[in-house]
C-alpha positions as CSV (number, residue, x, y, z in Angstrom):
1,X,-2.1,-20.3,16.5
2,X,-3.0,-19.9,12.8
3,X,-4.3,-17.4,10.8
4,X,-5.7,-17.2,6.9
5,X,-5.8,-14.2,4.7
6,X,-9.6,-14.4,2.9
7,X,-7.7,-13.1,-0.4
8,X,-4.9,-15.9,-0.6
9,X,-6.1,-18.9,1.3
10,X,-2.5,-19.1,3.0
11,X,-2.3,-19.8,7.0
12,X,0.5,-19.2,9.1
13,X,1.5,-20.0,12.8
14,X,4.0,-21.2,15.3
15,X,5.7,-24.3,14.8
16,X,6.2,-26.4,18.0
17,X,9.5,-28.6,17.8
18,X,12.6,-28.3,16.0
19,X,12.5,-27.4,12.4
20,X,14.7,-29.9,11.0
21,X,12.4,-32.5,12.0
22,X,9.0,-31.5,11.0
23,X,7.3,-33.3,8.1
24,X,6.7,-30.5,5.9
25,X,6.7,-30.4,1.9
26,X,9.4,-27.3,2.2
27,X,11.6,-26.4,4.5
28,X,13.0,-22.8,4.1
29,X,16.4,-21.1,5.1
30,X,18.1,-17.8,4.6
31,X,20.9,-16.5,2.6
32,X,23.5,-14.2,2.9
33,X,26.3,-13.0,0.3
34,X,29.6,-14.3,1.7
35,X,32.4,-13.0,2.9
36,X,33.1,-10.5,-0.3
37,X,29.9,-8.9,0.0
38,X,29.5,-9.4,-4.0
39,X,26.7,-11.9,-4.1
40,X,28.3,-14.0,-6.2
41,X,28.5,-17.1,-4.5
42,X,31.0,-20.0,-4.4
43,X,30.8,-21.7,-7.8
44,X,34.3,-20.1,-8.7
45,X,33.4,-16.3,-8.5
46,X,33.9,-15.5,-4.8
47,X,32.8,-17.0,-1.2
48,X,30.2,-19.0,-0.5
49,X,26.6,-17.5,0.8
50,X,26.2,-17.6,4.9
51,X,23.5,-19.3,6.2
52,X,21.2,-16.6,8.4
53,X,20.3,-17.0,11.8
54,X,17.5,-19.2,12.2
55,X,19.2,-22.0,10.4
56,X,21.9,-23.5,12.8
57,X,19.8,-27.1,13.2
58,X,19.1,-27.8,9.7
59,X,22.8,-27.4,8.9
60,X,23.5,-29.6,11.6
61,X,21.7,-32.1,10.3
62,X,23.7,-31.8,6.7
63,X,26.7,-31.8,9.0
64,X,27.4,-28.6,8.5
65,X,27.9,-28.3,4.7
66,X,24.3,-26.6,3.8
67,X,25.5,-23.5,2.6
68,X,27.8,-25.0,0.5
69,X,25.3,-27.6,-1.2
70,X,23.0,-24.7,-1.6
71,X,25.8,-22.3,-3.4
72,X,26.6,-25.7,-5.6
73,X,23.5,-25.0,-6.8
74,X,23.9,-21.5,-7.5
75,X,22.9,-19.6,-4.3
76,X,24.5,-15.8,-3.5
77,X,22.5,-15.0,-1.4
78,X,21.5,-12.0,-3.3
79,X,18.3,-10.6,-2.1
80,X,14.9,-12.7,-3.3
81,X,16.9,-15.1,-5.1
82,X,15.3,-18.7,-4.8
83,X,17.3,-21.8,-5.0
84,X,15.6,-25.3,-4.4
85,X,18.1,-28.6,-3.3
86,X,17.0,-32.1,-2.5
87,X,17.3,-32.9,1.2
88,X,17.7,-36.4,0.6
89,X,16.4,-37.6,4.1
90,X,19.0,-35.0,6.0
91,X,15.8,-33.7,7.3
92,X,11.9,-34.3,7.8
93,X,11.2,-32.2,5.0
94,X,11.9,-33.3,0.7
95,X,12.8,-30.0,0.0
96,X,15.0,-27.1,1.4
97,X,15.2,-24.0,-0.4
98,X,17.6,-21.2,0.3
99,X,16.4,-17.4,-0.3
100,X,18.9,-14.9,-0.7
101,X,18.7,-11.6,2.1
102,X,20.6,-9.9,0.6
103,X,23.8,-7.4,2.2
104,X,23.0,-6.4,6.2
105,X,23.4,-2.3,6.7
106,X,26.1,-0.8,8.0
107,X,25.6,-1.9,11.6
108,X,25.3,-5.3,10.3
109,X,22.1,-5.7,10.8
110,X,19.3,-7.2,7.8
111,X,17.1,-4.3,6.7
112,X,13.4,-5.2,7.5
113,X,12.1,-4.8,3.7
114,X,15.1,-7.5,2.6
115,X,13.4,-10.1,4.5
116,X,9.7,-9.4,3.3
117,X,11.1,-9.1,-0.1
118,X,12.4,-12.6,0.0
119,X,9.3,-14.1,2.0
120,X,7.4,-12.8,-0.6
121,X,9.5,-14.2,-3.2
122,X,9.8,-17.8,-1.6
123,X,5.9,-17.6,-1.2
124,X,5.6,-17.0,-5.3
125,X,8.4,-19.7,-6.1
126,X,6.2,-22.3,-3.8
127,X,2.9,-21.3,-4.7
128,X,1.0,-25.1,-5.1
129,X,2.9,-26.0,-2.0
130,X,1.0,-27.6,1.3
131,X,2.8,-27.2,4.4
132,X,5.8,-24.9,4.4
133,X,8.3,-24.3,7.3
134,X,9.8,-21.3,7.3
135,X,13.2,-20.2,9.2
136,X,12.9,-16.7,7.9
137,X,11.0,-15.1,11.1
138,X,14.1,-15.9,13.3
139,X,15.3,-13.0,11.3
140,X,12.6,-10.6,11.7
141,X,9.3,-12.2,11.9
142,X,7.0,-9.3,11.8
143,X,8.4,-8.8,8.4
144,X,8.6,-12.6,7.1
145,X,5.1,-12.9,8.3
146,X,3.8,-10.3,6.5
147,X,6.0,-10.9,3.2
148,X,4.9,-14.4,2.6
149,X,0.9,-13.2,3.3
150,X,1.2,-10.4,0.1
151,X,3.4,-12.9,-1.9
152,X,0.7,-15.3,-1.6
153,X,-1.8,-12.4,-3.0
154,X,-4.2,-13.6,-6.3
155,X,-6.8,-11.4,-7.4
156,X,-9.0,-13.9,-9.2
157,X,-12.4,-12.8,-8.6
158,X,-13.2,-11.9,-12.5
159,X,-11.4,-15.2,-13.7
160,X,-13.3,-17.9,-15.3
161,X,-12.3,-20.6,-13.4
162,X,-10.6,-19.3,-10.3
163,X,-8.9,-22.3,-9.2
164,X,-6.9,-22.4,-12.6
165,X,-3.1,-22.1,-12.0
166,X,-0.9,-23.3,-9.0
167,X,-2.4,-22.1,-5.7
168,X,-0.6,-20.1,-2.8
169,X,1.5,-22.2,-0.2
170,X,-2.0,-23.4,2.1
171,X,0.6,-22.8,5.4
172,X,3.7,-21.4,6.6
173,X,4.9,-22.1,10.3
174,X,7.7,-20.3,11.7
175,X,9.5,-22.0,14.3
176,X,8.8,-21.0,18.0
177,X,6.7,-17.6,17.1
178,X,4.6,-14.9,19.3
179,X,1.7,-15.6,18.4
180,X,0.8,-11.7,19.0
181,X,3.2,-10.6,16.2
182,X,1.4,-13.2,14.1
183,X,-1.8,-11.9,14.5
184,X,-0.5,-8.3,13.8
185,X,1.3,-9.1,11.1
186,X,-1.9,-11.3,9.7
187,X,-4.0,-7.9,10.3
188,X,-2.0,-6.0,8.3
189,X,-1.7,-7.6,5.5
190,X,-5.4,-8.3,5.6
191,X,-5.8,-4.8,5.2
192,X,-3.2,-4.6,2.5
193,X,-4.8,-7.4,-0.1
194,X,-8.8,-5.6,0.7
195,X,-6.9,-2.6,-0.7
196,X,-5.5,-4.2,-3.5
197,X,-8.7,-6.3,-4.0
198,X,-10.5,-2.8,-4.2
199,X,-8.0,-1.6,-7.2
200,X,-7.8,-4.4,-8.6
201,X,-11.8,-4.6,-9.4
202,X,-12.5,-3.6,-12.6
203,X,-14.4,0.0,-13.1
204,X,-17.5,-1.6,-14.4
205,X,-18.3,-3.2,-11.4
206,X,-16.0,-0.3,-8.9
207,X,-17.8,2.8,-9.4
208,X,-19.4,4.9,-7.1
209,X,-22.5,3.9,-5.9
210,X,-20.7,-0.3,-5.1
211,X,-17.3,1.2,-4.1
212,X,-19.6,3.0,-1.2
213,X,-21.5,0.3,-0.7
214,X,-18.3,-1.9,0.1
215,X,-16.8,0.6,2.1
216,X,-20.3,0.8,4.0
217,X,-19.9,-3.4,4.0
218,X,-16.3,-3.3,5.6
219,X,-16.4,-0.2,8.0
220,X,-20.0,-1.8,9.6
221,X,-18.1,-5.5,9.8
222,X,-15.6,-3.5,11.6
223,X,-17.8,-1.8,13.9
224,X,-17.4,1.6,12.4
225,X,-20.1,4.8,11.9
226,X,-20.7,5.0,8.7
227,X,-22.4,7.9,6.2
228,X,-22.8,7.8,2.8
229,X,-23.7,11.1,0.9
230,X,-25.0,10.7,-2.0
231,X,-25.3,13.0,-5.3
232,X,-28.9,15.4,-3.7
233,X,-27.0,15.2,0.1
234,X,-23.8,16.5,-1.6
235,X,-25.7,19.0,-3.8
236,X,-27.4,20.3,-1.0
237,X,-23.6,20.4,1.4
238,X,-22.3,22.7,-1.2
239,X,-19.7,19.9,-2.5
240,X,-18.7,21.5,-5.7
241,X,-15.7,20.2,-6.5
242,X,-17.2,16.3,-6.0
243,X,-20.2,17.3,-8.6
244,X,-18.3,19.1,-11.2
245,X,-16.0,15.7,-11.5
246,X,-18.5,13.4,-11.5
247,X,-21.6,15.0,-13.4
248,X,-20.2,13.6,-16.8
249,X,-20.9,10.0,-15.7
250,X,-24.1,8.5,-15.4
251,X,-22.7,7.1,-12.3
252,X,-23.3,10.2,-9.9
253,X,-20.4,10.8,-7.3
254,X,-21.1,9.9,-3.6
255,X,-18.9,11.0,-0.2
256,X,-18.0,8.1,2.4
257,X,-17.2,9.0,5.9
258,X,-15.7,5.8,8.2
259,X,-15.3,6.5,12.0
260,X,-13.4,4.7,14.1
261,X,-13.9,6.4,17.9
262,X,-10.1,5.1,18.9
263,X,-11.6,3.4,22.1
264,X,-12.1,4.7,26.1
265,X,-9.6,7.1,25.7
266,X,-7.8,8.1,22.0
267,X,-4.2,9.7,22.0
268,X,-4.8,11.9,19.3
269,X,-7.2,12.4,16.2
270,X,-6.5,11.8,12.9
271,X,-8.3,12.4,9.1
272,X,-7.8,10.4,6.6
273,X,-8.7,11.3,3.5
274,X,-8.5,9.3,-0.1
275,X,-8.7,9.9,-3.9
276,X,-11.6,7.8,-5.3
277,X,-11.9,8.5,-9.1
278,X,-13.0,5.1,-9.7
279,X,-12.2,5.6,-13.3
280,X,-10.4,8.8,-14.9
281,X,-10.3,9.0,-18.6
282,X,-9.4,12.6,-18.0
283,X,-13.1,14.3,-19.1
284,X,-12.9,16.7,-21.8
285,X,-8.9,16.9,-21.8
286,X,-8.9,13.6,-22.6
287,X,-6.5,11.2,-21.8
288,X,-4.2,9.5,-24.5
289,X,-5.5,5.6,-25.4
290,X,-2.3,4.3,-24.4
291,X,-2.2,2.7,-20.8
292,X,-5.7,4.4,-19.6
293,X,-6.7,0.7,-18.8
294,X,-4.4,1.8,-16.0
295,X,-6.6,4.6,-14.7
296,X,-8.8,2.1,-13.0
297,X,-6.3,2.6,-9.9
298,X,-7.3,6.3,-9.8
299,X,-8.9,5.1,-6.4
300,X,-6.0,3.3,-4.7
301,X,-5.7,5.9,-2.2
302,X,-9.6,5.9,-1.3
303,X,-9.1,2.0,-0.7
304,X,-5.5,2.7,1.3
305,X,-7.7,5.2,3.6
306,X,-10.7,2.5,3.9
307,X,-8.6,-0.4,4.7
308,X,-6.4,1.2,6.9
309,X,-9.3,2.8,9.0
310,X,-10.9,-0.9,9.2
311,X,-7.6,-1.7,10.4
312,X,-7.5,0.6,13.1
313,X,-11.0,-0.3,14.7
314,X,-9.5,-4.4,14.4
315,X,-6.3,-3.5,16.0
316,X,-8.2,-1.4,18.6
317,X,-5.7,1.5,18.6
318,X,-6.1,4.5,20.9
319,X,-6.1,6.8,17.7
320,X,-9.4,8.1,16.7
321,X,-9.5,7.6,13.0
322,X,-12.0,9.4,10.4
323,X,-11.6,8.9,6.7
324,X,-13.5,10.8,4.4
325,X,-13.3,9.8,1.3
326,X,-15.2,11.8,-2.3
327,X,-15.9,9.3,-4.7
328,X,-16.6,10.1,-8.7
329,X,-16.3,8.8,-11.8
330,X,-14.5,11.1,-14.8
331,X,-16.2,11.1,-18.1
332,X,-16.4,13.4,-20.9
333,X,-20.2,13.7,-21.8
334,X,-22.7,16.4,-22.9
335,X,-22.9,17.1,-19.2
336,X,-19.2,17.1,-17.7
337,X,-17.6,20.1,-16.7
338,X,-15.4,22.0,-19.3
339,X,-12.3,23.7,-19.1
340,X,-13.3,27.6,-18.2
341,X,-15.7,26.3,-15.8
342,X,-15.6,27.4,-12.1
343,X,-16.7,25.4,-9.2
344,X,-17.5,26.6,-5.9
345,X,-15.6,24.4,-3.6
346,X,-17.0,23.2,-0.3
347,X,-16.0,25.3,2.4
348,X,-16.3,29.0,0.0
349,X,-13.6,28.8,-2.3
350,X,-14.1,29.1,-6.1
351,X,-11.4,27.4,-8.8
352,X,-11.2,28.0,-12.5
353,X,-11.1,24.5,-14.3
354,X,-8.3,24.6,-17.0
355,X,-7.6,21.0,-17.0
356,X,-10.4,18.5,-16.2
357,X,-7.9,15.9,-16.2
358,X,-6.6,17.3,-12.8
359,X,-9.7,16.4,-11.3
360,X,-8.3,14.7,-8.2
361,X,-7.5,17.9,-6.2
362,X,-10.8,19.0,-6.8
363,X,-12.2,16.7,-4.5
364,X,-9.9,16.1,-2.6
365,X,-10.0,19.8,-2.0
366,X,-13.7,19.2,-0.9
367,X,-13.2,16.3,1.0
368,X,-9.9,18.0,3.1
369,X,-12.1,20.9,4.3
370,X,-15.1,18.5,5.4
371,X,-12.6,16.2,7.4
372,X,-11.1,19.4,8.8
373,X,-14.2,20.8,10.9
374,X,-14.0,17.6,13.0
375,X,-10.8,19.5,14.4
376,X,-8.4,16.4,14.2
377,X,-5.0,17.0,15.2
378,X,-3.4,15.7,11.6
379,X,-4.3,15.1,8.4
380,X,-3.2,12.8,5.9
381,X,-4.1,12.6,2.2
382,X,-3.1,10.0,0.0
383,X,-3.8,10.0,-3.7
384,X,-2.8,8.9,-7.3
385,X,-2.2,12.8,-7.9
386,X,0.1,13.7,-10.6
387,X,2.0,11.7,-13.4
388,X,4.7,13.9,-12.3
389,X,5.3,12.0,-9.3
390,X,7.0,9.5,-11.5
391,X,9.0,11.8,-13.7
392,X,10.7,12.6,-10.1
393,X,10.9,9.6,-8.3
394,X,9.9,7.0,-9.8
395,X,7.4,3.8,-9.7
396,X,8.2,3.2,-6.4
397,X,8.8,5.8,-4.3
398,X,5.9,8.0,-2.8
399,X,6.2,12.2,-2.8
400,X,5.2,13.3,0.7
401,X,4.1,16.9,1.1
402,X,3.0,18.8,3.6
403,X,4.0,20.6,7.0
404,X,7.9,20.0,7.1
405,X,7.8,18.0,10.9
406,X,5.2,16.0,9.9
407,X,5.7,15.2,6.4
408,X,9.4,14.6,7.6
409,X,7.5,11.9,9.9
410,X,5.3,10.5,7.3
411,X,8.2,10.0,4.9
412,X,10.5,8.5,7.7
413,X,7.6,5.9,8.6
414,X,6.9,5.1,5.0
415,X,10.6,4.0,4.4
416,X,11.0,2.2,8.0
417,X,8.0,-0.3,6.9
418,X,9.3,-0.6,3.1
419,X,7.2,1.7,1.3
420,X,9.5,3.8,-0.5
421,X,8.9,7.3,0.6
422,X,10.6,10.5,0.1
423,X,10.0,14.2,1.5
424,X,9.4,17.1,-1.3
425,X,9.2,20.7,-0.8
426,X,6.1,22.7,-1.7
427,X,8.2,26.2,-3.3
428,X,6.3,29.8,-2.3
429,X,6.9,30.9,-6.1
430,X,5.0,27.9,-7.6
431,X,1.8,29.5,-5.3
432,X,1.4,32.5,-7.7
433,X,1.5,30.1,-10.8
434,X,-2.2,29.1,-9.2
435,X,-3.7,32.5,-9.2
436,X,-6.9,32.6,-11.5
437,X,-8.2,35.6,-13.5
438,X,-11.6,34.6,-12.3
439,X,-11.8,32.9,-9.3
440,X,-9.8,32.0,-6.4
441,X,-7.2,30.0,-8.0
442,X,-6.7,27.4,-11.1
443,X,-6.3,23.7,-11.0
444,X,-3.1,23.4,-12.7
445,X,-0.2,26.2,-13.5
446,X,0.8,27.2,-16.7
447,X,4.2,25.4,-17.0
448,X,4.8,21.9,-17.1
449,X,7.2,22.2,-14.8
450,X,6.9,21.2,-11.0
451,X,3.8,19.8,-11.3
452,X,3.4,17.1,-8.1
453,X,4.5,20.5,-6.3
454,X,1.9,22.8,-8.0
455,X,-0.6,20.0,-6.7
456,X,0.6,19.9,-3.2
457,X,0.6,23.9,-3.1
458,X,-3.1,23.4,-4.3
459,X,-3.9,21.1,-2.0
460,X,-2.5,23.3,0.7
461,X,-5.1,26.0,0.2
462,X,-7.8,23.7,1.7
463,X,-6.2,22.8,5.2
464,X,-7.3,24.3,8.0
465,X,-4.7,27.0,9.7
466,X,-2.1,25.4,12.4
467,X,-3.5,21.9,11.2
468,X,-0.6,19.8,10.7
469,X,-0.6,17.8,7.4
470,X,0.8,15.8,4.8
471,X,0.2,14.5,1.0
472,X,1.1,10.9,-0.4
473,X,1.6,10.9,-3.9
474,X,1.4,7.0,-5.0
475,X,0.7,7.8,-8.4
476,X,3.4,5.0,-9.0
477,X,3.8,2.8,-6.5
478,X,0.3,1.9,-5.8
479,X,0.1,0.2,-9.0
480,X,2.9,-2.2,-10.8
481,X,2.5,-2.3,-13.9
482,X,5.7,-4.6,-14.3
483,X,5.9,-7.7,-13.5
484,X,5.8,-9.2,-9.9
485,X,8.8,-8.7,-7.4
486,X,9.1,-9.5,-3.8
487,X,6.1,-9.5,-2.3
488,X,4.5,-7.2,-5.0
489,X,2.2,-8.5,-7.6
490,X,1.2,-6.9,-10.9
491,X,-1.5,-4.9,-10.2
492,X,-3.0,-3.0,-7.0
493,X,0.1,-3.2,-4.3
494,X,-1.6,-1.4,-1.4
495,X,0.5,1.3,-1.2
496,X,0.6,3.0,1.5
497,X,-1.6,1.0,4.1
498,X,1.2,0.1,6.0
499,X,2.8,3.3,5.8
500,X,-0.8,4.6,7.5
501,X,-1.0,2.2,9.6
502,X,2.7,3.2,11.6
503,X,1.7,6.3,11.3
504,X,-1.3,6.0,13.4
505,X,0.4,3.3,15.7
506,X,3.5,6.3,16.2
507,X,0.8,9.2,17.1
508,X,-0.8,6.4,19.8
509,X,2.9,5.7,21.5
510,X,4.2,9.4,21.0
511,X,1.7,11.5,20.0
């Protein structure tokens, strides 16, 4: 069996036969620190790296003295480090190369993440290699699988010539694979580079009239309903918080609803819903000129929700899935809305405007009420929300918000699949920093303190009563501005399709 992600060109499958023998241009084998834990390998500073399970045959075949050639040439076996040593004819491959795991957890066991971290890393490092064999999924092949797939990940759909530069490994074969977990681990990280393809388009060509009609394109490949309101259906549905956003743009906001039925008989129903500002240069509070090239990821969590729906109807889960997902472009113009304006929400509610750079909640807000009256049983919203996000935790780790059982659950899913995620509270006394002299509530507070909280308590005022919920702040790590680590490029990461995507496969096994 082999499978190719469209975005990288790489294939992977099961390798028939013994590793050591096959005639590959790379053969790759894992890494641990030795004995002292340190990482710093043999040359002098401590004990050599352990070979990890998986490997037993090739270091046979060097009569038993691989690790040590391998820490000659500098291996630890600190996590994604790459070290590359001439096989000279020991095996069927030229090449073996040693990736570091990194330290096992307490029970002794290699954390998930450490082994897509260094697939990832061994798929950069090779990248302009043919066939590669890979040792790595005797560890955890779920997670090698899908590590080497998002390593492989080029975005090079605006480049003048898009074969320039080495290209990503063409295969991978793991030795004696399931093919099912291939073809999972293939789906999802599918679904992770259309995500990151989606961010990664530039806002000229992403706004909102082609970002619907590529969710329309995916979700009817898919075998998904589809609607698409556009700016007269959502004047006429009372959407007021998608208008005010978008009517500084000449590009007029649409809505996107993707609906995946969850089969003959769904567990549960879930809504997903996404922020799509497909560009945000913060209207009338304008932005500063620093880094708002950046703000054309103001719609990674409208391509998370999208992908990951698509995903569901692929995987055929027994979750019935809607995403609705408002769609706008912020401008400052002779026509955008102003600080002091109030917009009549859809649903009833009215909020005064005293930031138009803290558009995202607005419709958001819209689009949370709308995906409420199909009476799911959660909802989860995912957005590039606040700047403070990353004041608190960082460039990597999500804020989750929400009902405290279920965000606990959304947070604890994140982290098991590798996307850093961490639980916040959303305080009572922040909700009275919201009240509005003229209207229902504000968009922001008046402090500058607390702000991803502020947002969430905002947020809150638009679900449903009983509804269990949560909120995904990615402000940070759906987009790396750095350089590439792992199995994370520069750019769109994809953040947090995966996270969704165990979500939605826990609620079909548990509920």
């Amino acid at each position: 069996m082999t499978t190719t992600v469209p975005q990288t060109g790489t294939r992977i499958g099961a390798l028939e036969g013994p590793a050591a023998a096959a005639e590959a241009d790379v053969l790759v084998v894992g890494l641990l620190p030795g004995a002292n834990g340190n990482g710093e390998g043999s040359n002098g500073n401590g004990a050599e790296p352990v070979l990890a399970p998986g490997a037993e045959e090739i270091d046979a075949a060097f009569d038993g003295t691989l690790a040590g050639l391998l820490a000659l040439a500098g291996a630890t076996g600190k996590v994604e480090e790459v070290v590359k040593l001439p096989s000279r004819g020991a095996v069927g491959s030229p090449l073996v190369v040693g990736v570091g795991l990194g330290k096992p957890d307490e029970s002794g066991a290699i954390p998930a993440d450490q082994v897509r971290r260094a697939s990832g890393a061994v798929a950069r490092a090779l990248a302009g290699s043919g066939r590669v064999v890979s040792t790595l999924g005797a560890v955890d092949l779920t997670a090698a699988a899908e590590g080497v797939l998002l390593g492989a990940y080029r975005f090079t759909a605006f480049k003048g010539d898009p074969t320039a530069g080495k290209k990503p490994i063409e295969s991978v074969e793991f030795p004696g694979a399931d093919a099912d977990v291939l073809e999972h681990a293939f789906a999802v990280a599918q679904a992770v580079c259309t995500a990151r393809d989606l961010i990664n388009t530039p806002p000229n060509a992403l706004y909102p009239e082609t970002f619907a009609a590529r969710a329309r394109e995916l979700g009817e490949a898919a075998g998904l309903a589809v609607e698409v309101l556009d700016d007269e259906a959502l004047a006429a549905g009372g959407y007021g918080g998608i208008l005010g956003v978008g009517q500084g743009s000449s590009r007029l906001p649409r809505l996107v609803r993707l609906r995946w039925s969850g089969g003959e008989n769904p567990a549960k129903k879930v809504a997903l819903v996404g922020k799509g500002i497909t560009f945000d240069t913060g209207g009338i509070s304008i932005k500063p000129a620093a880094n708002m090239d950046h703000m054309t990821s103001d719609m990674s969590g409208a391509a998370a929700v999208i992908a990951t729906t698509v995903l569901a109807a692929r995987l055929n889960l027994p979750v019935a899935v809607t995403a609705t997902v408002p769609m706008a472009e912020n401008m400052p113009s002779d026509t955008a809305y102003r600080p002091g304006d109030v917009l009549s929400m859809y649903g009833g509610k009215t909020v005064e405007v005293l930031n138009t750079d803290a558009e995202g909640r607005l419709i958001l807000a819209d689009a949370m009420v709308r995906a409420a009256e199909d009476d799911p049983d959660y909802l989860v919203e995912t957005s590039t929300l606040t700047g403070a996000q990353m004041v608190a935790l960082g460039t990597r780790t999500a804020g989750v918000m929400g009902s405290d059982d279920f965000r606990d659950r959304v947070a604890a899913l994140g982290r098991s699949v590798g996307e850093d995620a961490w639980a916040m509270p959303l305080p009572e006394h922040l909700r009275g920093e919201l009240d509005s002299r003229i209207a229902d509530l504000a968009n922001v507070t008046g402090n500058r303190f607390g702000g991803m909280l502020a947002a969430g308590i905002f947020l809150r005022e638009f679900v449903a009563d009983g509804l269990p919920w949560a909120h995904i702040d990615i402000a940070g790590p759906s987009f790396n501005t750095g350089g590439p680590w792992g199995y994370t490029p520069k750019g769109g990461t994809g953040v947090p399709v995966r996270t969704l995507v165990a979500l939605l496969e826990d609620i079909a096994a548990n509920g």
